[in-house]
N, C-alpha and C positions, 0 to 999 in steps of 0.2 A: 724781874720780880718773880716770886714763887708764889708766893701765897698772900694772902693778907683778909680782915675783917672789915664791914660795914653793918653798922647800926642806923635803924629810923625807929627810935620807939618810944609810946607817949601814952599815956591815959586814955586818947582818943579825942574824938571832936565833940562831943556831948557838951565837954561844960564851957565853950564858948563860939560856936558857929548857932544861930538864930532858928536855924533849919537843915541839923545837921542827918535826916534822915537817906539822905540817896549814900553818903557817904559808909553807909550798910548794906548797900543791896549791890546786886550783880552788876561789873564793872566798876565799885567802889572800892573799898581796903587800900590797906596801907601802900601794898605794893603798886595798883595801877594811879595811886594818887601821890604818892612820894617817890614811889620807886623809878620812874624815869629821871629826876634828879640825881641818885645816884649809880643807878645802873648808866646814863649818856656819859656820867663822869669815869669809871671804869670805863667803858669803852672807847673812852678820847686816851686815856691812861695806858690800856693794855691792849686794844683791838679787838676783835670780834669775840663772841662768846659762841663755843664749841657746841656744848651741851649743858642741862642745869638737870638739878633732882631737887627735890622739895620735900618737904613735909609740913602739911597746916590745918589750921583748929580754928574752931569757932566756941573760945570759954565761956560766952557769955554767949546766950540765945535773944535776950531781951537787953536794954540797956534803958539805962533811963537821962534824958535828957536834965541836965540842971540848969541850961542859959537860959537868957532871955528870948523870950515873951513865951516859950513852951514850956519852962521849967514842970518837971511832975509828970511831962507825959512819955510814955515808953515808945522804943525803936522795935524792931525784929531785924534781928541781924539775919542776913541772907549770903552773905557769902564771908572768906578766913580771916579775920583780924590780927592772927597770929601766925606768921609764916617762916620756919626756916630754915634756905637754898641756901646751895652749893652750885658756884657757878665754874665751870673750866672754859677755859680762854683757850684760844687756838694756840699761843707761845708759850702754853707750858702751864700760865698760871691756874690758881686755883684759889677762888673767894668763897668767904663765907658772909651772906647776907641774913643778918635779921631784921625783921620788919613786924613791928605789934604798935597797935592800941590798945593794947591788956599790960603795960605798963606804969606803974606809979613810979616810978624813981632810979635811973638805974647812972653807971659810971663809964660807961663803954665810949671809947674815941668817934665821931663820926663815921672816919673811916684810918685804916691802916693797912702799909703794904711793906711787905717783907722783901728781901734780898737775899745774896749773898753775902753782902757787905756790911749791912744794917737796917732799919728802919726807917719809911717816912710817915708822919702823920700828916691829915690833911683836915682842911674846915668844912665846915658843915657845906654841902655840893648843891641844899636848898636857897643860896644866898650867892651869893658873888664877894671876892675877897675873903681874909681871913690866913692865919698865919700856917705858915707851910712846915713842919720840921724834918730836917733827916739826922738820926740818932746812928754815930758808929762807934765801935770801941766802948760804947758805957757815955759819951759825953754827947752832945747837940753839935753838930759840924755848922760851921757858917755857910749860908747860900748867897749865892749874888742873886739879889728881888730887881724884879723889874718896878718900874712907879709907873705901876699900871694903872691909870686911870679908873677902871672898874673895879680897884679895891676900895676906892672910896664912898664911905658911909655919904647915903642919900634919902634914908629911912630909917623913922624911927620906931621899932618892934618893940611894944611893949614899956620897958625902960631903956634897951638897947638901941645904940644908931648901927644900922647895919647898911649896907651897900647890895643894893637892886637893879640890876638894868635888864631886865626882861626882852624888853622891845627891842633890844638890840641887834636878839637873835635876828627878827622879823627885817632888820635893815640890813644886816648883812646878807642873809635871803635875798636879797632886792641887788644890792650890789655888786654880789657874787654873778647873779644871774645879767645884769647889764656887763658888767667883762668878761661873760663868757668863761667862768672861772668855775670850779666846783665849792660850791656853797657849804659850810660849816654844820649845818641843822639840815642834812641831806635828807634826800628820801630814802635814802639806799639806809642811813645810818638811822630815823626815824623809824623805819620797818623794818632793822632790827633786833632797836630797844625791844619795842610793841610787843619782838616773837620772843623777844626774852621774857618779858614779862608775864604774858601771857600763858608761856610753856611754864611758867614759876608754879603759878594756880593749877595748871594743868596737871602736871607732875605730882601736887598735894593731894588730885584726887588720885590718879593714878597707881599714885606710889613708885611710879615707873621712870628710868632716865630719859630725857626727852632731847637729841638731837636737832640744832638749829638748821634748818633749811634754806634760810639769807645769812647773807653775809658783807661786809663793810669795810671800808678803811677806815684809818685813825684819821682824827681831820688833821690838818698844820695846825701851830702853835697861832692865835691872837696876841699879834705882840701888842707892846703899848701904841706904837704909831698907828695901824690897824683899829686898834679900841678907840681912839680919838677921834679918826675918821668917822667912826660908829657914831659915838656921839655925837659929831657935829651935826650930823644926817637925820638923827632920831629925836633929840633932847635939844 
């Protein structure tokens, strides 16, 4: 892969989290709140992140809550709602990451990654499952899917049924560690999402390109037999 784009962008949390004020203040924004969904998924994808640069904004200094039980009362934003990096991977590639709450409406793919060859799109990195495509030639190429377990809907979002297994991470943590195996949700890989993200904000004030100083492997592949084991364990 060479290149490719990811989008997180939405309105924000105002008109339906109850108490959406920390979700403004330092340590909050899009990026350290979505952005490890799919920066971990790039990094299970492409490997470790080189270096990032950044550029981000805060449009809105006050915001005003419309949910319930605060409707009416105002926020002070404290740190960027509006961020957007350039990430370079150690093998070459290069992403482009947007991340806002200053969006009403937009049509941008979750995420996409370029080739040689062609195109793949992928689903939303916040969710588990969702259809994979690789586009070559102008036409959709067929994939062989695995009937993985964890693409099945187990939650219903809204009007959506979507597929969630969160905990899983947490069990394969536990199991990884009883065989002596290197665990999927590492710490090595955990710290360094963090310095990705981290340096994302840092670089917006900076202006400056910012150099990662950890470094990771890609995990293995969770096949389906693996994800069932999971299951059986966790659910």
């Amino acid at each position: 892969m060479y290149s490719g784009t990811c989008h997180v962008m939405s309105a924000g949390m105002e008109s339906w989290h109850p108490n959406p004020d920390f979700f403004f203040k330092a340590g909050g924004g899009p990026i350290l709140d979505l952005g490890p969904y799919y920066i971990a998924n790039l990094i299970q994808l492409l490997g470790p992140v080189e270096s990032v640069i950044a550029k981000t904004s805060i449009p809105r200094k006050q915001r005003k809550i419309t949910s319930q039980p605060r409707s009416g009362d105002m926020i002070e934003v404290e740190t960027p709602t509006t961020i957007h990096a350039i990430l370079s991977f150690k093998n070459g590639a290069m992403i482009t990451l947007g991340a806002s709450w200053d969006v009403q409406v937009h049509q941008h793919s979750h995420m996409e990654l370029y080739g040689s060859k062609g195109s793949m799109y992928l689903p939303d990195p916040n969710f588990f499952g969702g259809k994979v495509s690789l586009i070559q030639e102008g036409r959709e190429m067929p994939l062989k899917l695995w009937d993985h377990p964890f693409g099945v809907p187990n939650q219903i979002h809204g009007e959506l049924a979507k597929a969630n297994y969160r905990a899983a991470g947490l069990a394969e943590m536990g199991m990884a560690i009883h065989m002596g195996r290197d665990h999927m949700c590492s710490l090595d890989r955990a710290l360094h999402g963090v310095e990705v993200m981290t340096a994302i904000l840092a670089s917006g004030e900076s202006g400056q390109s910012i150099k990662m100083t950890t470094h990771c492997d890609r995990p293995r592949a969770l096949d389906p037999e693996a994800a069932k084991a999971l299951l059986a364990a966790c659910f």
